[in-house]
N, C-alpha and C positions, 0 to 999 in steps of 0.2 A: 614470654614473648612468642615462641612456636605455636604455643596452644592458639596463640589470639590469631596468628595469621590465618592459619590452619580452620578455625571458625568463621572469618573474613572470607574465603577462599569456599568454602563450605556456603555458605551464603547466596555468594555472588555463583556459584555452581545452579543453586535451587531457584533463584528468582529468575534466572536464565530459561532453565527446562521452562519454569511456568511462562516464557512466552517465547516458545518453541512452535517455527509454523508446523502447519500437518503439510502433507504430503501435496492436496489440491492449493493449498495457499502459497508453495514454494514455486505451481507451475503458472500460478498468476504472478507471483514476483517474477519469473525469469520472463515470462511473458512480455511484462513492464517493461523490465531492463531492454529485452528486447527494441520493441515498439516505442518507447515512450522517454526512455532517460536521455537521450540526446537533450530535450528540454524540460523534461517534470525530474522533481527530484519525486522518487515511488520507492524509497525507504522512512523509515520512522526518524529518518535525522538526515537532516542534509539540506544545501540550498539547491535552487532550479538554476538549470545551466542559464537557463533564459528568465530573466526576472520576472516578465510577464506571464509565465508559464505559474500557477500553484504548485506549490508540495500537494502530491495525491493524500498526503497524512492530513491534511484540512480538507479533503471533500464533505465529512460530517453526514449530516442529513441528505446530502445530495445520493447518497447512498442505497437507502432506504426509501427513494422513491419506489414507485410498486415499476415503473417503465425503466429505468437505468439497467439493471439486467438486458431487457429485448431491446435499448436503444444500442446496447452494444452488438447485439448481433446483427440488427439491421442497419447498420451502419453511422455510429458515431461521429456527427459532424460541427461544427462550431461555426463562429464567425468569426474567429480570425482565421486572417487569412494564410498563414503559414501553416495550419494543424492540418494534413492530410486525414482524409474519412479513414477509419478504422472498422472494421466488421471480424467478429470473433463469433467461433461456432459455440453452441449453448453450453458446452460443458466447459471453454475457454472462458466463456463469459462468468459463469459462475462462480470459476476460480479466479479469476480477476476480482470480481465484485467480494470476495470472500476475503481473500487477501488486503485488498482496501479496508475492508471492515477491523479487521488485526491489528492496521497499522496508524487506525483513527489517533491523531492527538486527542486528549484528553485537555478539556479546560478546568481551568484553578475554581474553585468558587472565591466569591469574593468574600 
């Protein structure tokens, strides 16, 4: 029975490391947490305070536009109207954009 835990524990230790942020992805989470968790949930689990608000973990493809990078440093604006503009200097913005990428849900295939 020790052995089995002991491998259980061993396990859940190594699938962890493997999605361990780096160091630029921890300063776009705190970032987030900063700026943004009052209404986006900006971990890989969690609801939005605000329902209308998405999980940053479904941004997807909106990621990998070649402009989402420099729309965050010149100033990230929306239409609702509650979301104050946001502007992050280049190296903010990349660890943000970096971090989001980390914490993409993954869809099921069908």
């Amino acid at each position: 029975m020790n052995r089995i835990c002991l491998a259980l524990l061993m396990i859940g230790a190594w699938s962890e490391a493997g999605h361990a942020l780096d160091r630029e992805q921890r300063h776009g989470k705190a970032l987030l947490e900063t700026e943004c968790a009052r209404c986006h949930a900006v971990g890989k689990t969690g609801r939005s305070p605000l329902n209308e608000a998405p999980p940053f973990r479904t941004f997807g493809d909106k990621l990998y536009d070649t402009d989402f990078e420099q729309r965050l440093q010149d100033g990230l604006t929306t239409i609702h109207p509650g979301m104050p503009t946001f502007r992050f200097s280049r190296d903010d913005a990349e660890a943000v954009v970096n971090y989001l990428k980390a914490i993409q849900s993954r869809k099921k295939p069908k």
